[in-house]
C-alpha positions, -999 to 999 in steps of 0.1 A, spaced: -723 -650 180 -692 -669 186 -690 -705 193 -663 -710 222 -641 -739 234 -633 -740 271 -604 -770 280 -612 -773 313 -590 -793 340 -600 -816 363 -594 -805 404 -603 -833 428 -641 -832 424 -643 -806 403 -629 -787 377 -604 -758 378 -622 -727 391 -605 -706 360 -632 -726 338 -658 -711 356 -646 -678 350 -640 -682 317 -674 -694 313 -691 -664 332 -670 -636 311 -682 -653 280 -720 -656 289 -732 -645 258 -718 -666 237 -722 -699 227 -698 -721 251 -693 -757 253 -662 -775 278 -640 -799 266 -623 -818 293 -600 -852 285 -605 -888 300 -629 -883 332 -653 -856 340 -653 -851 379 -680 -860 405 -697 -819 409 -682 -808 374 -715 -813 358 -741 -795 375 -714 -766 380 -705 -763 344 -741 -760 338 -748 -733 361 -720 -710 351 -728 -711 314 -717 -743 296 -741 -755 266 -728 -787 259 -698 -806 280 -677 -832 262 -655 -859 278 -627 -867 249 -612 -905 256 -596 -924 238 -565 -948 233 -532 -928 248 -552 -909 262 -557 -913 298 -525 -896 308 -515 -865 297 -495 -859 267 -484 -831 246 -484 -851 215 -515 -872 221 -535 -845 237 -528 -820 208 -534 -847 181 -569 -849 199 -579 -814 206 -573 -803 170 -596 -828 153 -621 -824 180 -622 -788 177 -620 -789 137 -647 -810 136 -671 -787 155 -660 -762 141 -650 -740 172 -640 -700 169 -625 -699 198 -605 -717 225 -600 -709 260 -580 -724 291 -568 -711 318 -531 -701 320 -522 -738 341 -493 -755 333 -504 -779 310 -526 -751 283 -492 -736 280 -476 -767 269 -506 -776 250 -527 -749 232 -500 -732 214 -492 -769 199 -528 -766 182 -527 -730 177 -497 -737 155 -515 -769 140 -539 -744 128 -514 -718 120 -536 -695 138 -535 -663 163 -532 -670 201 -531 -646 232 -513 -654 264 -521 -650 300 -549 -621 295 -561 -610 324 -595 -597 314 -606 -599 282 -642 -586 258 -663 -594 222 -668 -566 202 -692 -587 181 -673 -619 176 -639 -596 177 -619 -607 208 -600 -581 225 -576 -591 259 -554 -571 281 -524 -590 288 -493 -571 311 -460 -570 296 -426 -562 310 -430 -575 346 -461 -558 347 -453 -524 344 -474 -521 306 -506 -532 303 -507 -542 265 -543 -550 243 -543 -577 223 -564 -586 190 -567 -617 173 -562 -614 132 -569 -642 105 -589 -672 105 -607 -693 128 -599 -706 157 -583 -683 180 -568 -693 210 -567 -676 246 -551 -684 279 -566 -667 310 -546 -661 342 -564 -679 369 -583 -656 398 -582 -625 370 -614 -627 358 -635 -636 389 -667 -656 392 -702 -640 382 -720 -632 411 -754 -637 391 -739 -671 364 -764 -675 334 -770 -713 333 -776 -733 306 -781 -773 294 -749 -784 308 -753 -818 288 -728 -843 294 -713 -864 263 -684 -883 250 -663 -877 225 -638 -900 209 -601 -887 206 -572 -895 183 -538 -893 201 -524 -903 168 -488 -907 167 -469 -906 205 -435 -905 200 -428 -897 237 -452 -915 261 -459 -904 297 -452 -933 322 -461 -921 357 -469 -888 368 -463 -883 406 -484 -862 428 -462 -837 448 -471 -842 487 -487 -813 494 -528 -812 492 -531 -774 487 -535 -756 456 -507 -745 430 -496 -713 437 -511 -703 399 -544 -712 413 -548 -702 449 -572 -673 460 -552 -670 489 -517 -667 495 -491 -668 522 -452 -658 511 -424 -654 533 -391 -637 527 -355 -639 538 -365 -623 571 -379 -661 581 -343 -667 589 -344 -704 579 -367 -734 561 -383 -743 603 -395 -707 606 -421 -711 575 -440 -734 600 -456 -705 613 -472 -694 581 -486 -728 574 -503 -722 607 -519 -687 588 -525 -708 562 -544 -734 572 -565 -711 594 -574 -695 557 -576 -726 534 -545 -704 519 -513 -714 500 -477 -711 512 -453 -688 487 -414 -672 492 -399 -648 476 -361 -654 458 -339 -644 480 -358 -673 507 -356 -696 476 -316 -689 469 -310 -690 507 -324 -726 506 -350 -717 533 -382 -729 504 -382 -751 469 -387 -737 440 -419 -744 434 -429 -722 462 -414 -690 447 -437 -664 434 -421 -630 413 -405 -632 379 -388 -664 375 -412 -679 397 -448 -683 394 -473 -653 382 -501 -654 409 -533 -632 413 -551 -642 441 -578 -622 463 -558 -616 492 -518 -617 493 -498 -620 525 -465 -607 523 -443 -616 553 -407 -605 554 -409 -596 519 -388 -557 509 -407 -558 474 -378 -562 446 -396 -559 414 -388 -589 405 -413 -601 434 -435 -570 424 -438 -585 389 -454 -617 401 -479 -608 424 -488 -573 418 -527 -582 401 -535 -595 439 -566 -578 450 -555 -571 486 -518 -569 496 -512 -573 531 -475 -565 539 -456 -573 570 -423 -555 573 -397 -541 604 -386 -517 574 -411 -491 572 -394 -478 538 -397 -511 520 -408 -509 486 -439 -536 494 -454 -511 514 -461 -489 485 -481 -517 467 -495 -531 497 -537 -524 505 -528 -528 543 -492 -528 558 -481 -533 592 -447 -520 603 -433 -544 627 -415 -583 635 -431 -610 619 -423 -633 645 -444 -613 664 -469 -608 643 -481 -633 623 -490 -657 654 -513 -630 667 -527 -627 635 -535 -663 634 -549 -663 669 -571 -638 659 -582 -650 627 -591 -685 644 -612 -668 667 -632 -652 632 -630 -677 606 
């Protein structure tokens, strides 16, 4: 039986839901949560129902901001000292900075982004899509201990029936060691909703919103649903959204529950970043478009005058 590492990530009062996921495809394992500096208010007793043995703190000197240096330093010792076979994260911004740093420390395997993964044994085995999606590839990990996984967040799912365990809290001291480049200040961008990476339900707009005013009505859809706001490119390049909004290729990889796709043709570039949604909702005056033939539901038609009956209705429901 394999003895597993989970980095978790703190989320307001909580911790990212990918570490719950994590934790649930891994029940029968041996797996402990690692999370750096401060362990949220109603992390605990979560962790503890989803699966997590023991749940360590890591502090330290340098190490109450986050850096790739420090943080690294840190998560190597602590996980050579317990002598770990695996590490997990989810696919956020900061385990891509950060585990392939210690995967390299270790000179050892690491798989990206997986989307669902299985133990033969202690043998890991992930599927991870390649080319924009279009080839699903299987990954194995070779060599010596400890591997190290990313997992895309909203791929896996959450157990419906979690095996819980101890869930007992502890701290752990951590080495930053040498910081050569220190964080100052990190600043919060303004908006309270989650990342696009994160959210399990999301909102894009294409260049048929016309201009950046028109995506007021579908933050009116997406506050009805607790939901996120994405665009596509071309609403990016026409200056209607920020980049940080734009979901396809050279924008963020999402895999939510339930995608709405408003003005949106489906260029495979798009295709490529959203395409492991659950349920694709496409709303299109262009009954040919291309999203229609990924889409679960479609509805042919202006979505001016859609998408506000849509949020009346779903007011009247949710």
């Amino acid at each position: 039986m394999s003895k597993i590492l989970i980095l978790a990530e703190a989320a307001k009062d909580n911790v990212k839901n990918v570490t719950f996921e994590i934790l649930g495809k891994s029940a029968a394992h041996n797996c402990d949560v690692a999370i750096f500096n401060e362990l949220p208010a109603n992390a605990a007793a979560d962790l503890a129902k989803y699966g997590a043995e023991n749940i360590h703190v890591i502090k330290g000197d340098n190490l109450d901001k986050y850096s790739p240096e420090g943080y690294a330093h840190a998560l190597k010792e602590f996980v050579a000292a317990n002598g770990y076979d695996y590490v997990f994260s989810g696919a956020t911004s900061m385990a891509k900075d950060l585990l392939p740093r210690v995967s390299a420390m270790f000179d050892s395997g690491m798989a990206t982004d997986v989307t669902n993964f299985t133990f033969d044994g202690d043998n890991f085995s992930g599927t991870r899509p390649m080319f924009a999606g279009k080839v699903l590839c299987k990954v194995e990990l070779t060599g010596s201990a400890p591997h190290f996984v990313t997992v895309r967040p909203n791929a896996l799912g959450l157990p419906d029936s979690p095996a819980a365990k101890a869930g007992s809290v502890q701290d752990a001291a951590g080495n930053a060691g040498t910081i050569r480049a220190a964080i100052k200040e990190i600043i919060k961008g303004a908006s309270e909703k989650l990342d696009l990476t994160e959210a399990n339900v999301i909102v894009s707009g294409g260049r048929a919103m016309k201009e950046e005013a028109n995506f007021k009505i579908l933050d009116e859809m997406a506050d009805v649903l607790g939901a996120t706001v994405g665009a596509s490119r071309a609403a990016v390049d026409s200056g209607f959204a920020p980049h940080s909004m734009q979901v396809g290729q050279t924008g963020k990889t999402v895999s939510p529950t339930l995608y709405i796709a408003c003005g949106i043709s489906g260029a495979i570039q798009h295709l490529a970043g959203m395409r492991t949604s659950k349920v694709i909702v496409a709303i299109n005056t262009d009954p040919d478009a291309p999203i229609f033939t990924k889409a679960d539901y479609g509805i042919v038609g202006d979505l001016f005058d859609i998408v506000p009956i849509l949020t009346e209705e779903l007011k009247a429901i949710m």
